[in-house]
N, C-alpha and C positions, 0 to 999 in steps of 0.2 A: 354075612349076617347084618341084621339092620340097624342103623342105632338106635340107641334103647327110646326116645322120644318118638319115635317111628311107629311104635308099638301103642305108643296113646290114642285113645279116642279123638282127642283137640289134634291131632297132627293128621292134616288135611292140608291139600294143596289147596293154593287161593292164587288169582291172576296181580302179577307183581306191577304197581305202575306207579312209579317211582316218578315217569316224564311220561305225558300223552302232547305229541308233536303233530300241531296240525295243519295244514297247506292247504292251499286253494285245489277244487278241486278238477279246474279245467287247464289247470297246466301241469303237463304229464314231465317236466324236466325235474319243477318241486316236489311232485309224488315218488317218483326215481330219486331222489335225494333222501326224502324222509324214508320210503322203504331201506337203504344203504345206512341209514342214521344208525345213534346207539339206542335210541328211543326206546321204549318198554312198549309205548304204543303208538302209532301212530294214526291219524285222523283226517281222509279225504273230506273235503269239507264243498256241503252245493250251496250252505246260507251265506252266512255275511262278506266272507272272500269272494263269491262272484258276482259279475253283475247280472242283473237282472237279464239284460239280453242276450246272456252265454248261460241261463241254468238248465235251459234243456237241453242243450248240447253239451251241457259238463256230467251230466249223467252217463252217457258212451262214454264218457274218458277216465271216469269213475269206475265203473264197472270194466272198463279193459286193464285200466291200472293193476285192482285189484286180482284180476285173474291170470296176469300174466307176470307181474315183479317177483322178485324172491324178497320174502322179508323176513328172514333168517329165525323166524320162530319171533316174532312180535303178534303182539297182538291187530288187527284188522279192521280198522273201523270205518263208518262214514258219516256224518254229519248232513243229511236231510234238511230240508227249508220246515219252519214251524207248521205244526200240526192242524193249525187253525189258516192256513195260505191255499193257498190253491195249488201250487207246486208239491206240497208234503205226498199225496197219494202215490204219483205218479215216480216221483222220487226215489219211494220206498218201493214201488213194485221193477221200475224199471232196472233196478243196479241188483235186486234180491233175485229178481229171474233170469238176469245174467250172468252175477257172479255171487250167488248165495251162499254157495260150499265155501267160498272163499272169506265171507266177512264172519267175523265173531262179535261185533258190537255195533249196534244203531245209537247213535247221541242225538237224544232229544233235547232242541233248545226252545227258548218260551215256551216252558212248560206251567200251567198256571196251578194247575191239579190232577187230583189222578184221574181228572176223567179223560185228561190228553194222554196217560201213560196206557191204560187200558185201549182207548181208541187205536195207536200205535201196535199194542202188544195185540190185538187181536187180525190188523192189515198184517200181521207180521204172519201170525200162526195160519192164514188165508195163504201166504204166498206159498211157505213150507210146506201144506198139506199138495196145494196144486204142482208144485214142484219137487214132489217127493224128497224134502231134505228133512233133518233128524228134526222131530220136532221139541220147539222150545233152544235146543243150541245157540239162535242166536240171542244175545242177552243186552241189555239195554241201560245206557247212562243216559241221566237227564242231569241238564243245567238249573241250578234254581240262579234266574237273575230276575227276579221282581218280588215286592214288597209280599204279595198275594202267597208266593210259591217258598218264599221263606216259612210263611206262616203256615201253609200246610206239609213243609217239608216232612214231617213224622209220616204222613198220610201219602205221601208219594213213594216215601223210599220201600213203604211195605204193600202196596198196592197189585204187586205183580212179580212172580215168581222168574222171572228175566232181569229183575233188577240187580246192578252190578255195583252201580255208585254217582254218587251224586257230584255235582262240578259246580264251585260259585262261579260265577259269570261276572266280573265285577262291574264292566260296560254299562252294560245293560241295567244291573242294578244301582248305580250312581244314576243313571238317566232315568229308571222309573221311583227315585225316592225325592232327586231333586238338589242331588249332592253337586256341588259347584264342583270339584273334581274327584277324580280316584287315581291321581298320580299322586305320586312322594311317598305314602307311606299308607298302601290299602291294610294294612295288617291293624294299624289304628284306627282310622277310620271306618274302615266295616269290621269292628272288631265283633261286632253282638252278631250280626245274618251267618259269618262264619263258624264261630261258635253253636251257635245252633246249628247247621247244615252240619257239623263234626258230631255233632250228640244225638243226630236226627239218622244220621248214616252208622252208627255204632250202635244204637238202637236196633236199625233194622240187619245189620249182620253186615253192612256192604262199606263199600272203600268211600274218603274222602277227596275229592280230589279238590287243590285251592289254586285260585284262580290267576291269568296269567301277567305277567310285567309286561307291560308295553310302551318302556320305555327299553324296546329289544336290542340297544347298541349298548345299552350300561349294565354290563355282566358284575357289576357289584351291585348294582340295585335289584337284580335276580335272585342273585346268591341270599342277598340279605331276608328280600322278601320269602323263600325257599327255607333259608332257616329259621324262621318266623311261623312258616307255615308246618314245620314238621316238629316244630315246639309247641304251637295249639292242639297237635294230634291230626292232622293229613297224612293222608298216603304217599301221595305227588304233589303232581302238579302242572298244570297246562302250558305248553313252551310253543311260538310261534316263529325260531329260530333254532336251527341246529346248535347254533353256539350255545345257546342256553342248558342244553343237557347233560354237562358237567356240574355245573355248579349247582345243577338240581340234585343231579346224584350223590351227588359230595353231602349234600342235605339231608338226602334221606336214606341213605344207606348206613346199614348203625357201626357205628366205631369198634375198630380192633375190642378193644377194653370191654364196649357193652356184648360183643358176641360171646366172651369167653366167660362173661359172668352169664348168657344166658345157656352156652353148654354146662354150665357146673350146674346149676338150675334144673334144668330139664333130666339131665344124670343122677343128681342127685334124689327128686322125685321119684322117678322109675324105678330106684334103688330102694327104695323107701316103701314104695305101692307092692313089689316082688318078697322082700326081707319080708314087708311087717304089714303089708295091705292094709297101710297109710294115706288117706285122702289129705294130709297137712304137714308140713315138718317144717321144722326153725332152719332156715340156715343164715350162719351169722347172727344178725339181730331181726333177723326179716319171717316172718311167717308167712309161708309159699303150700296154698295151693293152687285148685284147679283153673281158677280167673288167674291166677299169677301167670300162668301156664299160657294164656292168648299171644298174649304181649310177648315170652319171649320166641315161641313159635314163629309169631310174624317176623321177628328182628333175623331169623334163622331163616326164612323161606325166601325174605330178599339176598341176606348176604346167599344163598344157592345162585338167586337172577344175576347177580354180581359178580360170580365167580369166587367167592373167596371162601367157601368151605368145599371139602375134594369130595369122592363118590362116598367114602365110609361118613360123611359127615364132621370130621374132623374139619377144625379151621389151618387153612394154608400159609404159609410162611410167607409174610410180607413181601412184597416184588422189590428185588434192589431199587435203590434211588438213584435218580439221573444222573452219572457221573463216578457212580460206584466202582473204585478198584478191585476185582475179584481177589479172595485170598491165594496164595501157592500152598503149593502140595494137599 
């Protein structure tokens, strides 16, 4: 039998990315690493990690990567050169009519408006139709990293039925605002562009994702920035090292403590809507309805990515800790 939150209309699967890990994407040793990774997602990438005179040849390695690694049920993506380049076309048809069954997300970076998201979402629905794959499956994240793309970010994220979630880009956006840096502490610094990009992407129904630490050797400057970002309201978070995906996950995966108040929640609901066909009930001092109900769904759908509720939905007994004596008898 299912559990009883199972049974709700809001309980809907949604794609858990908690870390999107991205690598260059004309060397097939890093692609082979991130596919092996714990990543939630991972990200062949033909912009800003290659050069220039290896991105048409990183397209083949792109597209063999993806058809031939196992990536244990991650999600699939690739990173295409901007929309407005002369690369983008060729980018997206050549890697989609190779290995199209294989990718589930296109990331769109310098996106300035939805007229680049449309342009994209329709090269995209051209290649599917000519290559007979499902159409619409594959679904599309854009980067806002410019001044422009903050400001229309509400008009991006709803713009087209492939959209999946939006990713600050912080690079990019300290260069095109004029910010003398975006290392020590982007959580203050770009505190407004992120905030909105989180109100802009909840709006439209889609994931946030916040942008990544590049200072990739100081796994406390991760961690910090990670919890930072999952106290603003992000989803994830963009990691350009395998090491980084612990301490993202440590972030965004919600604490023993928050899951079991959101099964008494979701239980208690259900109990409520069947007994007494209740859209509201007190519990404690808290008045829980059906918005109440998003939130702890989500905190439920990650801890599944995570491992730590079992098939009935019950949360699973904490994993001994390193160095633990088992009891006798």
């Amino acid at each position: 039998m299912n559990a009883p939150w199972e049974q709700l209309t809001l309980a809907r699967d949604f794609p858990v990315r908690r870390s999107e890990l991205t690598c260059p994407g004309d060397s097939l040793k890093m692609m082979q690493k991130a596919a092996a990774s714990d990543a939630d997602e991972v990200i062949f990438d033909l912009e800003d990690a290659v050069a220039v005179t290896r991105k048409e040849a990183a397209r083949k390695s792109v597209a063999e990567a993806l058809s031939t690694l196992d990536f244990r049920g991650k999600l699939r993506a690739f990173r295409p050169n901007g929309v407005r380049t002369k690369y983008f076309y060729r980018d997206v048809i050549d890697v989609l009519e190779a290995a199209g069954r294989f990718v589930d997300v296109v990331v769109l970076p310098k996106v300035y408006g939805e007229e680049d998201v449309l342009f994209a979402d329709r090269l995209i629905t051209q290649v599917e139709e000519a290559c007979g794959l499902p159409p619409g499956r594959i679904r599309l994240e854009v980067l806002i990293e410019s001044a422009r793309a903050v400001l229309h970010a509400e008009a991006i994220a709803t713009c087209s039925p492939r959209m999946d979630s939006l990713i600050f880009g912080v690079a990019d956006y300290a260069g095109d605002v004029g910010a003398r840096t975006f290392k020590g502490n982007p959580g203050q610094l770009f505190h407004y562009p992120r905030a909105h990009l989180v109100a802009a992407a909840r709006a439209a129904g889609i994931a946030a994702i916040d942008a990544v630490t590049v200072q990739f050797r100081d796994l406390a400057q991760v961690r910090a920035d990670a919890e930072d970002g999952a106290a603003l309201g992000f989803d994830g978070k963009w990691a350009i090292h395998p090491s980084h995906l612990a301490p993202i996950h440590t972030a965004y995966t919600p604490t023993r403590q928050e899951l079991e108040r959101s099964l008494s929640v979701m239980e208690a609901y259900a109990r409520a809507d069947r007994a007494q066909g209740r859209g509201a009930i007190v519990l404690g001092d808290e008045m829980i309805d059906a918005a109440s109900l998003r939130v702890e769904w989500r905190k439920l759908s990650v801890a599944r990515k995570a491992g730590l509720l079992g098939e009935d939905g019950r949360l699973l007994p904490p994993a001994p800790s390193a160095g633990a004596v088992p009891s006798e008898g």
